[in-house]
N, C-alpha and C positions, 0 to 999 in steps of 0.2 A: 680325767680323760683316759680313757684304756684304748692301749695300742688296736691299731687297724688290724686283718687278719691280712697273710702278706698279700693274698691275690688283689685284695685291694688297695694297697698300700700306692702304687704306679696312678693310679686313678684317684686320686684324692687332691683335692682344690690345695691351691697355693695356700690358702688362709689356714687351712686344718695341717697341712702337714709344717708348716711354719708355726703353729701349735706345740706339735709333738715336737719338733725337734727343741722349743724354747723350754719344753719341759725338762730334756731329755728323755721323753722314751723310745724317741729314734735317732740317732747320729747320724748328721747328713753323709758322713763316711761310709755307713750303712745304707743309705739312698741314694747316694750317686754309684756308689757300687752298682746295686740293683739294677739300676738305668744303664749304666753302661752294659750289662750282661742282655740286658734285653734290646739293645739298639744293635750289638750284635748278633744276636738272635735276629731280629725280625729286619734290620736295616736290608739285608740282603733285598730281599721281598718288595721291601716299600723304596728304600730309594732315596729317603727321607734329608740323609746324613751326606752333606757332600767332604766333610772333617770333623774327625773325632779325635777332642783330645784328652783324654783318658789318662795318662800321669797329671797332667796338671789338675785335669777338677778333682782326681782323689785327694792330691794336695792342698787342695785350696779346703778341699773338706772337711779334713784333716786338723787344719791350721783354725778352723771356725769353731770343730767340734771342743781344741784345745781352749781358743779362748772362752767360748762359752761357759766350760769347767771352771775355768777363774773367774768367775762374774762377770765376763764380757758380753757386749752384743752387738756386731755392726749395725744392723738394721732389718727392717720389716723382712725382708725377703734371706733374711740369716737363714745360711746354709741348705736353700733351695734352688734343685738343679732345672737349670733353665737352659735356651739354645736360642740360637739369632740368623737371621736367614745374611747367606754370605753373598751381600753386597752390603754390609754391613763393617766397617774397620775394625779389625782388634790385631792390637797390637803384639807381634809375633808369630800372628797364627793366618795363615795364609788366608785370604780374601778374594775369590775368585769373577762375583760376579756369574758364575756358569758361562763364564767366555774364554774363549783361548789368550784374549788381549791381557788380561789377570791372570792368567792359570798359573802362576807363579809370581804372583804379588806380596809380600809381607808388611803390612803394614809398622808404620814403626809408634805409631799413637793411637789408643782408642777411639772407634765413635763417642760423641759425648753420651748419647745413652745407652754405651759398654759402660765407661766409667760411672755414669751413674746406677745402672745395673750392680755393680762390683760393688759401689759406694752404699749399695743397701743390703748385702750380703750375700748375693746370690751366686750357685757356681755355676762356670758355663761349660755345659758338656761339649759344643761343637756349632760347626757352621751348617746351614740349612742349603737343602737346593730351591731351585728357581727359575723361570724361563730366565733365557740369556740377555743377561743386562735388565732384567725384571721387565722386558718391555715386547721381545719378542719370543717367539714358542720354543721351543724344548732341543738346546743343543745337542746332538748327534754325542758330544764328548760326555755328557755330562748324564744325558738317561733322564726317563720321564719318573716322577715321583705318583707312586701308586696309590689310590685312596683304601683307608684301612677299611672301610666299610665292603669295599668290591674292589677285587685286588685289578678287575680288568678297566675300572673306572680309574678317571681323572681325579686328580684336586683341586679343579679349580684355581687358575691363570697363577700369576706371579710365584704367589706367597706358597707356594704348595707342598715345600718343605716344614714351615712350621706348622701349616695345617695339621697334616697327617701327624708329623711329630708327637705333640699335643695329643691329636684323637685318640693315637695308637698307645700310649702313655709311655712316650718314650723322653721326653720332656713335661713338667708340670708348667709349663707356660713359656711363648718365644714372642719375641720381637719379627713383624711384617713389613713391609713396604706399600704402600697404595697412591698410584699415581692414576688409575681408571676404576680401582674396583680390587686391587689385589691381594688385602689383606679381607674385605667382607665375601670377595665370592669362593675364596680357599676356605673360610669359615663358614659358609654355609654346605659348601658342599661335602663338609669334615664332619657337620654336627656341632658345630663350636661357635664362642664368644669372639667376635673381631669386630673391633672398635679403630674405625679411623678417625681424629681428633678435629679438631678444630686447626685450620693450618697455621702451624706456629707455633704450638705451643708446646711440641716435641722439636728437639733440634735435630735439625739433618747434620750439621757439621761431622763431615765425616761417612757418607754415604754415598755409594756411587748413583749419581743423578741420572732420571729416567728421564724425567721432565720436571724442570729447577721449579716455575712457578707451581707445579700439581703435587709435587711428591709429599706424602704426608709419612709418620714412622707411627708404629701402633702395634699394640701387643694380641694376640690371638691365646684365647684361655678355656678352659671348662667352664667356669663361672663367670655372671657380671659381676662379681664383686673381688673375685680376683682379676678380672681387668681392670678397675676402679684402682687398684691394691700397684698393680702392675704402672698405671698410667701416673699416678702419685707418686712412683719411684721416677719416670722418666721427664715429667713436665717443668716448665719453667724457662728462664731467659736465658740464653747461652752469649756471649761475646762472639765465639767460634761462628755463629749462624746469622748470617745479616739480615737475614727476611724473616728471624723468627720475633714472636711476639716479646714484647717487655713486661708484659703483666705479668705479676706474682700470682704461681698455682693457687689453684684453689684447694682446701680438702678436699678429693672427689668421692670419697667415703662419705664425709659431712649428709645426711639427709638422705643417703641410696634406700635407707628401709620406711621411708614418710609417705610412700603410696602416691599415686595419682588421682586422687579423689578431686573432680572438676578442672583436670587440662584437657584442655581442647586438643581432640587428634584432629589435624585433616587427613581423607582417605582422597588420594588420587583416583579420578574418575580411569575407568581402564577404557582406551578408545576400541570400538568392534573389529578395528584392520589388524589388533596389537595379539597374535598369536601369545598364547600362556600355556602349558600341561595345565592340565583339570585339575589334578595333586596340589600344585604349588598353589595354584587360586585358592583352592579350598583349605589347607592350609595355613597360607594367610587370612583367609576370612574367620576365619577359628582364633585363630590369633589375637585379631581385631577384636573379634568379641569378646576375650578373656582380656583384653583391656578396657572394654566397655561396663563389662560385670566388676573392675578393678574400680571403676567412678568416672573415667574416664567420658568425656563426652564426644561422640565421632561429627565430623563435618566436612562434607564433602567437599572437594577444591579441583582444581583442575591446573594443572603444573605445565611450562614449556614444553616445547617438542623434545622428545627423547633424541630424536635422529639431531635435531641441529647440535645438541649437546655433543652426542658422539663425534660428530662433522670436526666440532673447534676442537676439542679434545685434545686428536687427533693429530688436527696441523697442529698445535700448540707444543704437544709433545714430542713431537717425531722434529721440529724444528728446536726446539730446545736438548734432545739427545745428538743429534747431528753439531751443536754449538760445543757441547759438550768431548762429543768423540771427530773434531777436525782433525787433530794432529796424527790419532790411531787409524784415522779413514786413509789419511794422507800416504802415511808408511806403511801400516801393514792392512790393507784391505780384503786379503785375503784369511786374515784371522776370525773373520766374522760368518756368522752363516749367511746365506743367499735372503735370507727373510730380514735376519736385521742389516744385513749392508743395504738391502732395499730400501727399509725405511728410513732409515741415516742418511742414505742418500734425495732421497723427498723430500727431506727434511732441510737439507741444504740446499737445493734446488728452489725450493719455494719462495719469491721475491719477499724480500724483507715489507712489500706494503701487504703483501696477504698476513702476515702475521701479526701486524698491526692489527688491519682487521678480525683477525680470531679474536684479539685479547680484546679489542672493543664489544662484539657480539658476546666475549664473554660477559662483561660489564653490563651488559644489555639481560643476559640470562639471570646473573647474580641479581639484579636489581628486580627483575618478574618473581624470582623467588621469594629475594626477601618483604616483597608485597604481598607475596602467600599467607610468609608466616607473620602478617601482620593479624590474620587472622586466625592465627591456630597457633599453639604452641610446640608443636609436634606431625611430624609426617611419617607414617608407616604405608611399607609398600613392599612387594617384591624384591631380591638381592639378586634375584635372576629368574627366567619362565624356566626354568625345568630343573630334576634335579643332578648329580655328576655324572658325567657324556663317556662313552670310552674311550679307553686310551686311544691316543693317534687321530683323531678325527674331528676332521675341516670342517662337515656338515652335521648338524644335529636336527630330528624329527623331531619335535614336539606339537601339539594343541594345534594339529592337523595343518601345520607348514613345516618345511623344509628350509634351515635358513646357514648360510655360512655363521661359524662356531662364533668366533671373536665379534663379529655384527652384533648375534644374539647378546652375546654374554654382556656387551658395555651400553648396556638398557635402560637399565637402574642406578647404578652407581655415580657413572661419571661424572652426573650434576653436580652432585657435593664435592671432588674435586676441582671442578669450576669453581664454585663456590666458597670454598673452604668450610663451609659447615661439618659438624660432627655428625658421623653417621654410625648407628652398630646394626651389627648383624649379630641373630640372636638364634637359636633353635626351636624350629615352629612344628614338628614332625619328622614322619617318614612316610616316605610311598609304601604303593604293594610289594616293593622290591627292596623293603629295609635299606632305602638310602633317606640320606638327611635334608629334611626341608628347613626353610628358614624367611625368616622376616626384616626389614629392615626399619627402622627406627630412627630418624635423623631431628634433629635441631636447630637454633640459630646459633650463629656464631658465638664460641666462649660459652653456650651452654652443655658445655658436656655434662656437666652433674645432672641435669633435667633429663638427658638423653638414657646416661646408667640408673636412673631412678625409673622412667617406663622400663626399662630393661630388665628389672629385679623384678619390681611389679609383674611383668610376666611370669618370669621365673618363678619367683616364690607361687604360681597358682597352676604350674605346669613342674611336670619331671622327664621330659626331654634330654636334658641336658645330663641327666643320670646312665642314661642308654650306654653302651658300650661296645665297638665292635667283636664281632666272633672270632675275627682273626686275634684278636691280641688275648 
């Protein structure tokens, strides 16, 4: 295997540069170096980086490159530098949240999937930004995170620190959050691999809650198979996590290169009122058929209403962050922005029987679902109608409507948070304006491996994911 040439060395999947360094003929002291020189270069710009801790990951790099030289090796992800978006715990290193209510928080224990992160080798350059409290828009404190593609575009809701991170090749792969959509619509709008799991099967212990029953943790990558790579260091049963699942991972590598020859996709019928850009439609239809040329067989289905999804979603969430943030509502209420005290406070306000009923109608949605995929094995669809919006802005035009931003953007995703299903967002194109289109791909419950296997399948018959922005 011979060394990368350096300009591309930033841009090289988790699995190839976890190659070279197994070889040695890169020392991850050598590659987090690089990283760090380039997060301060371009972090200014992008926004990306809400902390950087640059003595510890050369040390940690350092201390990996040493044991490697003795015959050592912690694990898959040896001495590859990775980032975590900060509502995330790690212990010692400040946790913000992008809220003032943290902006000075030190954790004193890792998330469980920091330490399993760590427990597979990997160093972490730093903490990511994020709307405030991953649930509302862009704290005044803390600065909007800029998409590497267009510096004047968004990245798309929550996760938008690791997005860009990732795109930009400032990290080789981060840890997201996704409680409506916020690790797949930061990877769609990035150009990238985000994979929100099956609920459960990553542990939250240790994560600041958006919303307890929807929040899923999930890694954002260049490749499907370094998310597969990524998800097999973080998955499995936690004690720390009451709600997460008890089933033993699976290999999620096991079978990603076996193809799709005869799964049934279903294709959501798109209703005539459901505004899309022309782009993304086509896009995904292009998509679709490079799954269909893959063996795949297509069959149309017709899936709940988007809006009632978004409806429960909604109260679900905004009542379970408010349960969450009683005591910090109570004392310091003014530490919050005007947007999330708003919803905090709807959230409280909402009689305890409407919330009942959301989780029932939720029950009600999971259960039309999973009569979908009685008949199909697979559902691809849109991650969002349009592709990254600019910065600062409530209203977005596309496919000749006018609709408020967060409306649009929680379209496609949120069912699978209802649900808990695994869903990815995958790289399907670009517009006339060289930004990132994308697809999304979901499953039934527990079948993540089937979901990163149509994923690859595309992959392997497209080179999307190869692209690279100009800025970087």
């Amino acid at each position: 295997m011979s060394r990368p040439a350096d300009a591309d060395l930033p841009f090289l999947s988790i699995v190839e540069l976890a190659r070279h360094i197994a070889s040695r003929e890169i020392s991850s002291a050598e590659v987090t170096a690089l990283m760090l020189d380039r997060i301060a270069a371009l972090n200014p710009s992008l926004n990306a980086f809400i902390t950087v801790v640059a003595d510890t990951a050369l040390a940690r790099a350092k201390s990996l490159d040493a044991l490697l030289a003795s015959g050592g090796r912690v694990g898959p992800l040896h001495g590859v530098p990775i980032a975590v978006k900060d509502n995330i715990a790690t212990a010692g290193i400040r946790t913000t949240g992008a809220s003032k209510i943290f902006a000075d928080w030190i954790p004193q224990q890792d998330a469980t999937v920091v330490q399993r992160l760590h427990d597979a080798g990997a160093v972490l350059l730093g903490k990511l930004n994020l709307y405030e409290l991953a649930f509302g828009g862009v704290h005044a404190d803390f600065g909007e995170t800029r998409n590497p593609w267009d510096l004047a575009r968004a990245c798309g809701a929550s996760s938008s620190g690791p997005a860009a991170a990732v795109a930009a090749g400032l990290a080789f792969g981060s840890l997201g959050t996704d409680t409506g959509g916020s690790i797949r619509l930061p990877a769609a709008a990035c150009g990238l691999v985000g994979l929100k799991p099956t609920y459960g099967i990553v542990s939250r212990a240790g994560v600041l809650a958006a919303g307890y029953s929807l929040d899923h943790i999930g890694p954002l990558t260049r490749t499907v198979t370094d998310c597969a790579l990524m998800l097999q260091t973080l998955a499995g049963p936690d004690p720390r996590d009451p709600a997460g699942s008890q089933r033993a991972a699976p290999n999620f590598l096991d079978g990603i290169e076996d193809g799709i020859d005869g799964l049934r996709i279903g294709v959501p019928r798109v209703q005539p009122s459901e505004a899309i850009e022309p782009e993304v439609q086509q896009a995904c239809a292009m998509a679709i058929q490079t799954l269909e040329r893959a063996g795949a067989r297509l069959i149309d289905v017709t899936l709940p209403d988007h809006l009632l999804s978004r409806e429960v979603m909604w109260a679900i969430a905004a009542t379970e962050l408010a349960e969450a943030h009683r005591d910090h509502l109570r004392n310091t209420p003014e530490a919050y922005s005007e947007r999330v005290r708003d919803s905090i406070l709807q959230g409280a306000l909402l009689p305890a029987t409407e919330y009942v009923h959301a989780q029932r109608v939720r029950q009600k949605i999971a259960l039309a679902y999973a009569r979908v995929m009685d008949d199909v094995d697979l559902l691809a669809m849109p991650v969002m109608p349009f592709p990254a919006w600019p910065v600062g802005a409530d209203e977005v035009s596309f496919g000749g409507s006018t609709e408020n931003l967060m409306a649009a953007l929680t379209r496609y995703c949120p069912p699978f948070n209802m649900t808990g299903q695994p869903a990815i967002a995958i790289p399907a194109g670009f517009d006339a304006h060289d930004l990132p289109l994308s697809i999304q791909i979901a499953g039934r419950l527990h079948e993540d491996r089937l979901v990163l296997r149509a994923a690859r399948a595309h992959e392997r018959a497209t080179d999307w994911h190869r692209r690279r922005p100009a800025f970087c």
